[in-house]
C-alpha positions as a Markdown table, in Angstrom:
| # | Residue | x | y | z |
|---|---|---|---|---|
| 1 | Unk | -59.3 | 105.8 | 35.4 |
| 2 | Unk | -59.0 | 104.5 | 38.7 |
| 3 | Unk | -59.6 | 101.1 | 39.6 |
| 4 | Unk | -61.2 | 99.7 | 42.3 |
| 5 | Unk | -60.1 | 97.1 | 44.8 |
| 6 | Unk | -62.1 | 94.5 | 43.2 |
| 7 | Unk | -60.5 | 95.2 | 39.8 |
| 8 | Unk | -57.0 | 94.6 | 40.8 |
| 9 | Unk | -58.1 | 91.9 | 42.8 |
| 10 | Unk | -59.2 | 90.3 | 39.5 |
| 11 | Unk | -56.3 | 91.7 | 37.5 |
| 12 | Unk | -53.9 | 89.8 | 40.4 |
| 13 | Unk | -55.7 | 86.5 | 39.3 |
| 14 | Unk | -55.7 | 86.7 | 36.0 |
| 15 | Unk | -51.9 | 87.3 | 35.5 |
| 16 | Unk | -51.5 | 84.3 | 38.4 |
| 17 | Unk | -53.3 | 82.0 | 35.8 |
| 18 | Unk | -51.6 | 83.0 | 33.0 |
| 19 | Unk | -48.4 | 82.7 | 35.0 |
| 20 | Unk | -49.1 | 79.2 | 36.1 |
| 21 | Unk | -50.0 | 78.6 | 32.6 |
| 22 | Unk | -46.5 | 80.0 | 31.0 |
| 23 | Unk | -44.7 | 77.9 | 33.9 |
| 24 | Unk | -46.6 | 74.6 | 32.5 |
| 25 | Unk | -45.7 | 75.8 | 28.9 |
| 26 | Unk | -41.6 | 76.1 | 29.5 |
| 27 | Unk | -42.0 | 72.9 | 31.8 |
| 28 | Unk | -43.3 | 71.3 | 29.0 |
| 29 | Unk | -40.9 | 72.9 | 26.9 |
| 30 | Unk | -38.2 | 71.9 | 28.7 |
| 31 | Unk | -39.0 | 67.9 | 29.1 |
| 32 | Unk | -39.3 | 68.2 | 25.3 |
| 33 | Unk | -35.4 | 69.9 | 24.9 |
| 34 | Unk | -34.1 | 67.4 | 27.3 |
| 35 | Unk | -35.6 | 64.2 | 25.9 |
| 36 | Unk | -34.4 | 65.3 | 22.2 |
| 37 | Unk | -30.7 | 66.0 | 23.6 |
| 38 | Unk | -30.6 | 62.8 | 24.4 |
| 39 | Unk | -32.1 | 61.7 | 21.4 |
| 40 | Unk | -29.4 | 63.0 | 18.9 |
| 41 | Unk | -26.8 | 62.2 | 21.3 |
| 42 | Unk | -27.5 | 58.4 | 21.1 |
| 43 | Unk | -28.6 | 58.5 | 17.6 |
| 44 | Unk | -25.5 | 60.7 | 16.0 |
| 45 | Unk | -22.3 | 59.4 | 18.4 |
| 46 | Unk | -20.3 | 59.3 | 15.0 |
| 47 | Unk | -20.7 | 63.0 | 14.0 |
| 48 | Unk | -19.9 | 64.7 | 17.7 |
| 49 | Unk | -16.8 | 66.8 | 16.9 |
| 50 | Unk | -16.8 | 66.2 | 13.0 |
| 51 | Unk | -17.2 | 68.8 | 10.7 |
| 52 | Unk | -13.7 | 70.8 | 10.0 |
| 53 | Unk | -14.5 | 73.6 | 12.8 |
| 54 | Unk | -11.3 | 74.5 | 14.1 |
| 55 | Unk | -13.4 | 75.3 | 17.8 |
| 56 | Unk | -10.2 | 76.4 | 19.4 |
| 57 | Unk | -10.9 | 79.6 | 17.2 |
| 58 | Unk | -15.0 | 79.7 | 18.2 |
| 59 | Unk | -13.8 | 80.7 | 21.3 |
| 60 | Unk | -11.2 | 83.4 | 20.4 |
């Protein structure tokens, strides 16, 4: 099936909308990850680096 010029011109928008809407999505995303960081940061200092992991072997 071939498509016509005013199909792909259609197609083209579509995928820009969804696109713009995905970008709005991780943006979102994004503000939401950064704010919690924070979050546990301020709310767990005690606990940063407790636990028993020896790291120096994580990155072996």
């Amino acid at each position: 099936m071939t498509k016509t010029t005013e199909d792909l011109v259609r197609e083209i928008n579509e995928l820009r909308s969804e696109l713009k809407q995905m970008r709005e999505i991780v943006s979102m995303l994004f503000s939401i990850v950064v704010e919690s960081e924070g979050d546990e940061v301020e709310e767990y200092p005690d606990y940063l680096g407790v636990g028993g992991i020896d790291q120096t072997r994580l990155n072996n």
